[in-house]
PDB file of N, CA, C and O in Angstrom:
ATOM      1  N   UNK A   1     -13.647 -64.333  30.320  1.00  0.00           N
ATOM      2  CA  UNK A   1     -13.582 -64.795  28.963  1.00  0.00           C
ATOM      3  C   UNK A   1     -14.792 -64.329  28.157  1.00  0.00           C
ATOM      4  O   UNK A   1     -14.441 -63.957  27.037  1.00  0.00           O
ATOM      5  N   UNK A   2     -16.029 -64.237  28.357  1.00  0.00           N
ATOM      6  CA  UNK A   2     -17.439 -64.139  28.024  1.00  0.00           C
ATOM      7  C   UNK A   2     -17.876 -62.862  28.952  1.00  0.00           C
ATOM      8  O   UNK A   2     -18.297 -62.855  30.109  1.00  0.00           O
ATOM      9  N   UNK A   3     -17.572 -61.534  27.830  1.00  0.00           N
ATOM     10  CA  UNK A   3     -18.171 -60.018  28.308  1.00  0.00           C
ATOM     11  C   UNK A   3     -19.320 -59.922  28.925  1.00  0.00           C
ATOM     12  O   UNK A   3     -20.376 -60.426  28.542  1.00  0.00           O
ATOM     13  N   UNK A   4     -19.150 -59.271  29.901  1.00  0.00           N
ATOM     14  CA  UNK A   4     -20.872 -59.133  30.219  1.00  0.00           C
ATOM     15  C   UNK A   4     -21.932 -58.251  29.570  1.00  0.00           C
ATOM     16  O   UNK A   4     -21.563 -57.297  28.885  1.00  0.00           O
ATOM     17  N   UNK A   5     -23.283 -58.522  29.752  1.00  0.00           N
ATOM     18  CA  UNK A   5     -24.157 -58.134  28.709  1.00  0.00           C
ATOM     19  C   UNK A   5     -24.209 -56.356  29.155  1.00  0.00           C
ATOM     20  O   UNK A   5     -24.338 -55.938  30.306  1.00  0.00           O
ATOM     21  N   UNK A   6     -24.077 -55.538  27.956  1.00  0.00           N
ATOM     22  CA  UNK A   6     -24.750 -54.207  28.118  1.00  0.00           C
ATOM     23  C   UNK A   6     -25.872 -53.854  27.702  1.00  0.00           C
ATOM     24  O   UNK A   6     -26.096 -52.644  27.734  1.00  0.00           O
ATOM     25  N   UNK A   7     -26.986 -54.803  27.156  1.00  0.00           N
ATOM     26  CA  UNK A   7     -28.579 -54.575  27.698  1.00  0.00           C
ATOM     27  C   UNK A   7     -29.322 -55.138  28.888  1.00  0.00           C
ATOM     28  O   UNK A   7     -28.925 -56.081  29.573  1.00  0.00           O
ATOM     29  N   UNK A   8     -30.407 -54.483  29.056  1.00  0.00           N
ATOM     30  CA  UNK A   8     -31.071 -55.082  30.026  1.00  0.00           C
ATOM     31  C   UNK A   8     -31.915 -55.895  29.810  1.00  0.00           C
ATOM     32  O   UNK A   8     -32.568 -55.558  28.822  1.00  0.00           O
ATOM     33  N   UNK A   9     -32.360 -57.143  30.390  1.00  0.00           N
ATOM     34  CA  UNK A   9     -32.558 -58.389  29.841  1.00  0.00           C
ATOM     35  C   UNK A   9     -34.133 -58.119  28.926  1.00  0.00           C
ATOM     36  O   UNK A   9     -34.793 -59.012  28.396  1.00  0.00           O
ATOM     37  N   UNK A  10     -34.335 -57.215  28.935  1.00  0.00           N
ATOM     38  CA  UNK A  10     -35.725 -57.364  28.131  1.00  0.00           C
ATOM     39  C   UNK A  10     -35.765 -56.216  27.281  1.00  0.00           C
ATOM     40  O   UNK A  10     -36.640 -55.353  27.207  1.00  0.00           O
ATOM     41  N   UNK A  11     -34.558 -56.344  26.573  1.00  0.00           N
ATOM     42  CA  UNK A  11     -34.011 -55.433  25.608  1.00  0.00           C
ATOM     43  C   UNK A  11     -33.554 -56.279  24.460  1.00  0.00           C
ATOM     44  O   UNK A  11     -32.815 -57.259  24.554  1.00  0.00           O
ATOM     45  N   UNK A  12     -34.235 -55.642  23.034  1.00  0.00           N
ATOM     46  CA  UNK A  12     -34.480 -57.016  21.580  1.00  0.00           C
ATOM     47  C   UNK A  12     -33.030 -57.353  21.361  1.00  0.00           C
ATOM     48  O   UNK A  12     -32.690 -58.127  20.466  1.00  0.00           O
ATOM     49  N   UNK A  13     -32.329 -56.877  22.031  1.00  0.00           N
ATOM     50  CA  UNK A  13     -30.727 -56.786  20.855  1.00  0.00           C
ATOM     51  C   UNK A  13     -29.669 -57.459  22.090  1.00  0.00           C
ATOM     52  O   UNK A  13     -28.441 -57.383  22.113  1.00  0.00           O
ATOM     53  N   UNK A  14     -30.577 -58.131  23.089  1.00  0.00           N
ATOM     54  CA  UNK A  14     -29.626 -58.818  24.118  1.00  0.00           C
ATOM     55  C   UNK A  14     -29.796 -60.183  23.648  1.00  0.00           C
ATOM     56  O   UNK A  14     -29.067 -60.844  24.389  1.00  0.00           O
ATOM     57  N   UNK A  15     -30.422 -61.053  22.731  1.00  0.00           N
ATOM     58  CA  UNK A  15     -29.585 -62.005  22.241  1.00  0.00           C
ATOM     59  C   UNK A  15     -29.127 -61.916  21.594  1.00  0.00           C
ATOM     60  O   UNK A  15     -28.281 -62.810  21.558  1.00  0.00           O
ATOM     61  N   UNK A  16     -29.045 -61.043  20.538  1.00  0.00           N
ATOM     62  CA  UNK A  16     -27.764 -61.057  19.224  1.00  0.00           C
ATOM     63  C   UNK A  16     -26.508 -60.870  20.046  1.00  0.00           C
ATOM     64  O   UNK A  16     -25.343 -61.221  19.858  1.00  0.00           O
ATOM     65  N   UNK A  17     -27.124 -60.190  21.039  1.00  0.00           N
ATOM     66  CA  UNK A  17     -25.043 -59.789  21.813  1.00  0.00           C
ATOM     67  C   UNK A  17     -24.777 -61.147  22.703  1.00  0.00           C
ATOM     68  O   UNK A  17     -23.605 -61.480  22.881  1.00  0.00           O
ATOM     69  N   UNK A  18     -25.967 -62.035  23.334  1.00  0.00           N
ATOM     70  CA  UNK A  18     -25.542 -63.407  23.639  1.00  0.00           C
ATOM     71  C   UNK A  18     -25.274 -64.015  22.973  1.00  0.00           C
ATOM     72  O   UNK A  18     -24.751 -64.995  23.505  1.00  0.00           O
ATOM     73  N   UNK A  19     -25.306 -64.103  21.614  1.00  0.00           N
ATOM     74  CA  UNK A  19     -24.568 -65.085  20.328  1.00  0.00           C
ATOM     75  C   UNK A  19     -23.577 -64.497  19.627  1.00  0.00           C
ATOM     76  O   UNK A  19     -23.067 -65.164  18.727  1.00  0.00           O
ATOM     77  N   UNK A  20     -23.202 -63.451  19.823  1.00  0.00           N
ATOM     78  CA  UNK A  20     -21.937 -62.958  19.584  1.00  0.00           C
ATOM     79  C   UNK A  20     -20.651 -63.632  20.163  1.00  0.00           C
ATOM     80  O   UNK A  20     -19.781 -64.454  19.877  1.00  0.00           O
ATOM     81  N   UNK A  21     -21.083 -62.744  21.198  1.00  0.00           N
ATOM     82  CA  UNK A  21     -20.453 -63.072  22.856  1.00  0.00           C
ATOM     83  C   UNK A  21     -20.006 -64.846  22.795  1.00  0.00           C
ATOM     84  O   UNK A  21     -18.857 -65.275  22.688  1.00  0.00           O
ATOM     85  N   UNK A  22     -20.588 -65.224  22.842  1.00  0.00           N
ATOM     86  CA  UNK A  22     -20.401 -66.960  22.667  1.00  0.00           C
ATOM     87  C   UNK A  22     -19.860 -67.780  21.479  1.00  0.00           C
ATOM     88  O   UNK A  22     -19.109 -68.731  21.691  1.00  0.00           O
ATOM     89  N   UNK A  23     -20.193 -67.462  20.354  1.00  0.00           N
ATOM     90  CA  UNK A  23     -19.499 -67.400  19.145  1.00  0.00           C
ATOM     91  C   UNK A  23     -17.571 -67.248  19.149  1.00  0.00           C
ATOM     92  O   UNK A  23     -16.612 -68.010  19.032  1.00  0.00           O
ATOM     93  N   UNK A  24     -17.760 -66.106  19.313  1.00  0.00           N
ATOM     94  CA  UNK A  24     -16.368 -65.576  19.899  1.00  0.00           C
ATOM     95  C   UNK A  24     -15.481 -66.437  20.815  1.00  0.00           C
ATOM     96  O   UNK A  24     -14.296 -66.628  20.542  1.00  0.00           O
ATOM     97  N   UNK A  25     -16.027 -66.915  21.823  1.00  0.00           N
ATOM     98  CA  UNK A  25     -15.883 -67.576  22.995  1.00  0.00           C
ATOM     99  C   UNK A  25     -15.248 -68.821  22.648  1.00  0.00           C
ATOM    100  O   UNK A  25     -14.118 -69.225  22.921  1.00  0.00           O
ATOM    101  N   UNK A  26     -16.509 -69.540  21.766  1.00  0.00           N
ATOM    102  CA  UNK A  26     -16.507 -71.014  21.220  1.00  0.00           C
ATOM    103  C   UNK A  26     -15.007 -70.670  20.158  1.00  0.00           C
ATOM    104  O   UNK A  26     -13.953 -71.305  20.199  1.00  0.00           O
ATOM    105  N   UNK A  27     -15.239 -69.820  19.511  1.00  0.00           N
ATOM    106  CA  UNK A  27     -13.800 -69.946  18.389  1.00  0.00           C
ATOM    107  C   UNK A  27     -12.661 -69.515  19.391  1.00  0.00           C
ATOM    108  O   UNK A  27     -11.647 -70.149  19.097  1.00  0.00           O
ATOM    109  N   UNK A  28     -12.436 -68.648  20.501  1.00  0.00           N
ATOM    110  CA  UNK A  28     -11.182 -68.774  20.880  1.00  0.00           C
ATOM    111  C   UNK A  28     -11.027 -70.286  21.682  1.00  0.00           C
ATOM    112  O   UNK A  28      -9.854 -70.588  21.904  1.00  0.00           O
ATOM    113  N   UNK A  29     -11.741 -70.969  22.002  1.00  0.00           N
ATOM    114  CA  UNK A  29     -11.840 -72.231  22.540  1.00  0.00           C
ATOM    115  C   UNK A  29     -11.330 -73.516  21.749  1.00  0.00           C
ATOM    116  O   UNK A  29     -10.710 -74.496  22.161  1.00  0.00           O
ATOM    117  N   UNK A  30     -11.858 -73.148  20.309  1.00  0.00           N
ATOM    118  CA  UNK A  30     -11.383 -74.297  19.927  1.00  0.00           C
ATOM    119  C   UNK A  30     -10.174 -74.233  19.022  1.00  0.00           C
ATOM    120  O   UNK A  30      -9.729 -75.303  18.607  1.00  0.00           O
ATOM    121  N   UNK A  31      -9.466 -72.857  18.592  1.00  0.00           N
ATOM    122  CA  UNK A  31      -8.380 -72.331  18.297  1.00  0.00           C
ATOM    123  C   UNK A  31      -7.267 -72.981  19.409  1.00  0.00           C
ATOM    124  O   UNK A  31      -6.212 -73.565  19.158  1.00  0.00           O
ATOM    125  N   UNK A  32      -7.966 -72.627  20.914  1.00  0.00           N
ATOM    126  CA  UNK A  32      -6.853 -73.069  21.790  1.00  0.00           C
ATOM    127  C   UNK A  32      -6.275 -74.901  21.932  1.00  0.00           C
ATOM    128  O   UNK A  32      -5.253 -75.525  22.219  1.00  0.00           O
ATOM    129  N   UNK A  33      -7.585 -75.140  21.549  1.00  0.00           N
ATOM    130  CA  UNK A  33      -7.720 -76.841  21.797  1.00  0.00           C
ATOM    131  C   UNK A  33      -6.818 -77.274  20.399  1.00  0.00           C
ATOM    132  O   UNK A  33      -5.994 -78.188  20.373  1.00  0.00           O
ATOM    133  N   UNK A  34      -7.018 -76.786  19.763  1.00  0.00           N
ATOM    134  CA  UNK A  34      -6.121 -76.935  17.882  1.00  0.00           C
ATOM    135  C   UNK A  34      -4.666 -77.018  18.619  1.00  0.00           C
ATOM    136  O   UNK A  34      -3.950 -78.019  18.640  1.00  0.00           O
ATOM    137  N   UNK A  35      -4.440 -76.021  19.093  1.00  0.00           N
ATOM    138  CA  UNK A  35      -2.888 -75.428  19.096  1.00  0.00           C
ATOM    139  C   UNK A  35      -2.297 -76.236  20.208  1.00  0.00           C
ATOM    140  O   UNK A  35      -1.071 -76.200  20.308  1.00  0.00           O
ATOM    141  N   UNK A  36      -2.887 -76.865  20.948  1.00  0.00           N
ATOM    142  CA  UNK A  36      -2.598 -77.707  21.593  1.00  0.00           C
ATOM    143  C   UNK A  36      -2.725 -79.491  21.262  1.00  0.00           C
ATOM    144  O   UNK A  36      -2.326 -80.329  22.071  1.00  0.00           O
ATOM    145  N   UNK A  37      -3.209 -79.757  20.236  1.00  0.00           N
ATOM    146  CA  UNK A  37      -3.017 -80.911  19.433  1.00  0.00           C
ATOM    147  C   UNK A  37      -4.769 -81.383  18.882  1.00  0.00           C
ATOM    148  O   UNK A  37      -5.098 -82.019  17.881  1.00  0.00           O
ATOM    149  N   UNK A  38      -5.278 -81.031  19.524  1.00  0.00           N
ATOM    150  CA  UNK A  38      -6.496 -81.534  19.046  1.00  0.00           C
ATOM    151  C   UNK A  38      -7.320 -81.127  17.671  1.00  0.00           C
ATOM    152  O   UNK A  38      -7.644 -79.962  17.441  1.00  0.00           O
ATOM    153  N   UNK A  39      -7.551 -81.982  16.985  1.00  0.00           N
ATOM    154  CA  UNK A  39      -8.035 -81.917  15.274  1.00  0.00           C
ATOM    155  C   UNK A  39      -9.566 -81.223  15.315  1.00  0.00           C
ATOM    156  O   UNK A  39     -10.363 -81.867  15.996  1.00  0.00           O
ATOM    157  N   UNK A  40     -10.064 -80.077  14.724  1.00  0.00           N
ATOM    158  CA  UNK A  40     -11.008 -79.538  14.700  1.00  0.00           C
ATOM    159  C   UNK A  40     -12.186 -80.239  14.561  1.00  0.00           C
ATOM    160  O   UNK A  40     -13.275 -79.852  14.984  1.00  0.00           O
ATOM    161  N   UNK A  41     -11.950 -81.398  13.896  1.00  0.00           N
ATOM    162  CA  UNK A  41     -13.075 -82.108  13.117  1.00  0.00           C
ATOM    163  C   UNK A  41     -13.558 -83.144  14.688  1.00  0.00           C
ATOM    164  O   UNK A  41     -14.723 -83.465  14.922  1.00  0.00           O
ATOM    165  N   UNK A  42     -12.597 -83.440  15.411  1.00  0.00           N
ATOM    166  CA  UNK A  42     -12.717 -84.222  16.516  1.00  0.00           C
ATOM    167  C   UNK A  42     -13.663 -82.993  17.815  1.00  0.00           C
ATOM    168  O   UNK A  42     -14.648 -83.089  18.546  1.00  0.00           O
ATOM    169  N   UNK A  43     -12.626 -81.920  17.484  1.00  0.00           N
ATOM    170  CA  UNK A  43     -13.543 -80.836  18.783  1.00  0.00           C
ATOM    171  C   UNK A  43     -15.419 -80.778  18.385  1.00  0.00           C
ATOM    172  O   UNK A  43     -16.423 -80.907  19.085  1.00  0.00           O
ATOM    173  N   UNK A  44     -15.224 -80.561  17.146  1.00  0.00           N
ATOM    174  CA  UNK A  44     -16.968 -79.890  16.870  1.00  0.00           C
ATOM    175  C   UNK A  44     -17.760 -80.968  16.797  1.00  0.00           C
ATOM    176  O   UNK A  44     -18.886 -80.840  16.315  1.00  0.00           O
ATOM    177  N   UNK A  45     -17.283 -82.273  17.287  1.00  0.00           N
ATOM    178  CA  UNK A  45     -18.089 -83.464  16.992  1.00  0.00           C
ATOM    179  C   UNK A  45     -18.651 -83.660  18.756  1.00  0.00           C
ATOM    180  O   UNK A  45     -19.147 -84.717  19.146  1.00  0.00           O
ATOM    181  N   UNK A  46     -18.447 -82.399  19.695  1.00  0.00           N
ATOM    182  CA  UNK A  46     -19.351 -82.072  21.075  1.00  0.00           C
ATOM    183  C   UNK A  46     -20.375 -81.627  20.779  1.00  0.00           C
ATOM    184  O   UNK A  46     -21.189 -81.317  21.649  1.00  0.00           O
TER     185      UNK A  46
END
């Protein structure tokens, strides 16, 4: 679900691609939780 990283960890541009990466993650997550009945306003209140 969550790509693996293509820098090496002490490379400046490997957290922008860990908050991408997760971003992404979190919205197909709570897209899925929607479509399955749960109210957005209830999910983001984790």
């Amino acid at each position: 679900m969550i790509d693996p990283p293509t820098q090496p960890p002490e490379h400046p541009e490997r957290k922008t691609e860990l908050d991408q990466a997760v971003d992404f993650t979190v919205q197909l997550l709570v897209e899925e939780a929607h479509t399955v009945g749960w109210q957005r306003v209830e999910f983001s209140r984790l």
